[in-house]
N, C-alpha and C positions, 0 to 999 in steps of 0.2 A: 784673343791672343792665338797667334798659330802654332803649334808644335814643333819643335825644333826636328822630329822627323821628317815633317813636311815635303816633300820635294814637289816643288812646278811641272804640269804636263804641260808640255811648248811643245807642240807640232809645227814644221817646218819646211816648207810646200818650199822647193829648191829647182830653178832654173837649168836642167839637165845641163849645158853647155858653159856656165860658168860658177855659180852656187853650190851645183852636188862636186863638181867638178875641184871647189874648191876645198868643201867638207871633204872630199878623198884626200885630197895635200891634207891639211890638218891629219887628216887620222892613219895612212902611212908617213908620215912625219912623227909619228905618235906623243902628237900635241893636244893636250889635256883641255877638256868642256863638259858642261854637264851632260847630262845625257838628253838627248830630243827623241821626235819620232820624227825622222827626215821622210818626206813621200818628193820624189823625183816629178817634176814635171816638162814638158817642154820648152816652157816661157812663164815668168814670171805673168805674162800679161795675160797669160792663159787659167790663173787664179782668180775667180767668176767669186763676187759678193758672198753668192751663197757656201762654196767651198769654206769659205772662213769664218763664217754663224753656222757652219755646221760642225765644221771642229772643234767649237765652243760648245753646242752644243752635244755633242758628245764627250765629253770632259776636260777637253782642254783648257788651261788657266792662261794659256797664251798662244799668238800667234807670230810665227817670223816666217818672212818672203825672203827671199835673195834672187838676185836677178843678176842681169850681166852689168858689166862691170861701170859703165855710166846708158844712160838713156840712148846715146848714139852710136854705141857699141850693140845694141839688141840682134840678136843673131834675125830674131824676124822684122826690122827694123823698127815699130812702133809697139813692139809689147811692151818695153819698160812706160812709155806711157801710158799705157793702158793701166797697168801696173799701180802707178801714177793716182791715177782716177780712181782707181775701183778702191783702193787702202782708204784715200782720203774720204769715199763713200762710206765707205766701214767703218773710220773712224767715225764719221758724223752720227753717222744710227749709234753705233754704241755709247756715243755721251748721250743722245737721247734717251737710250734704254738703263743710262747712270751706272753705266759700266767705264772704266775709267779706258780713254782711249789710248793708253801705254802700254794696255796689253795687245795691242799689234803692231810689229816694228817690220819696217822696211827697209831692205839694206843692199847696196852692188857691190857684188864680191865677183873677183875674176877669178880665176881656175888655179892662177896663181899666188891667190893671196890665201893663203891655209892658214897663216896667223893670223889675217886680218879676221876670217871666219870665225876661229876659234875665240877670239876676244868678245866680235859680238854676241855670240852664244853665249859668254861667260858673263857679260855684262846683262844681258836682257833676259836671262835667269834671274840675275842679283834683284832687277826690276821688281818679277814676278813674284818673287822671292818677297818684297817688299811689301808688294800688293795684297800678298796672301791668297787663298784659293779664293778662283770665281766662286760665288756664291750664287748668284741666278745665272740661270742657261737660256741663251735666247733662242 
């Protein structure tokens, strides 16, 4: 049973140009989500396998991507597909490793949608929240 103290570590590897871009709406909006640890990157597509078994590996109970805002909007045109590929890579090893593949979500969020960000964050906490703490670290 998990402790009602509990709180999920969700690292949150955010597409510099629409993702962080949208977490800043949400948070000068001062629009309410749990707390993450955002790391800015360039492109969603630029979130390599290991970035994300390594973030598990170092404590995190989850993982969230934001990217721009659909696959053909990609500021570098094919990193949401990349994007794409490499989650649904991640997910596969981690059903293998019998880690449930719900603790990585993927999501496009435009710079404009600071509620839409704030939701997912609040939803995909409630997830992990769900899930309980990782217990093995891959």
């Amino acid at each position: 049973m998990v402790e009602k103290s509990w709180r999920p570590r969700i690292v949150a590897f955010l597409c510099r140009w629409c993702g962080y871009a949208g977490a800043d709406l949400a948070g000068v909006s001062r629009m309410k989500y749990p707390e993450i640890y955002p790391i800015r990157v360039n492109c969603s597509g630029s979130v390599h396998p290991e970035l994300i078994l390594d973030a598990f590996r170092k404590g995190a109970d989850g993982v969230l991507i934001c990217g721009c805002h659909t696959p053909n909007d990609c500021h570098y045109i094919s990193g949401n597909y990349k994007a794409l590929k490499r989650v649904a890579l991640v997910k596969k090893l981690l059903s293998q490793l019998g880690i449930s593949q719900e603790r990585v979500r993927l999501e496009w969020i435009s710079a404009a949608e600071g509620r839409k960000f704030s939701r997912v964050v609040k939803e995909f906490y409630e997830k992990i929240r769900e899930l309980g703490p990782l217990e093995v670290r891959v």
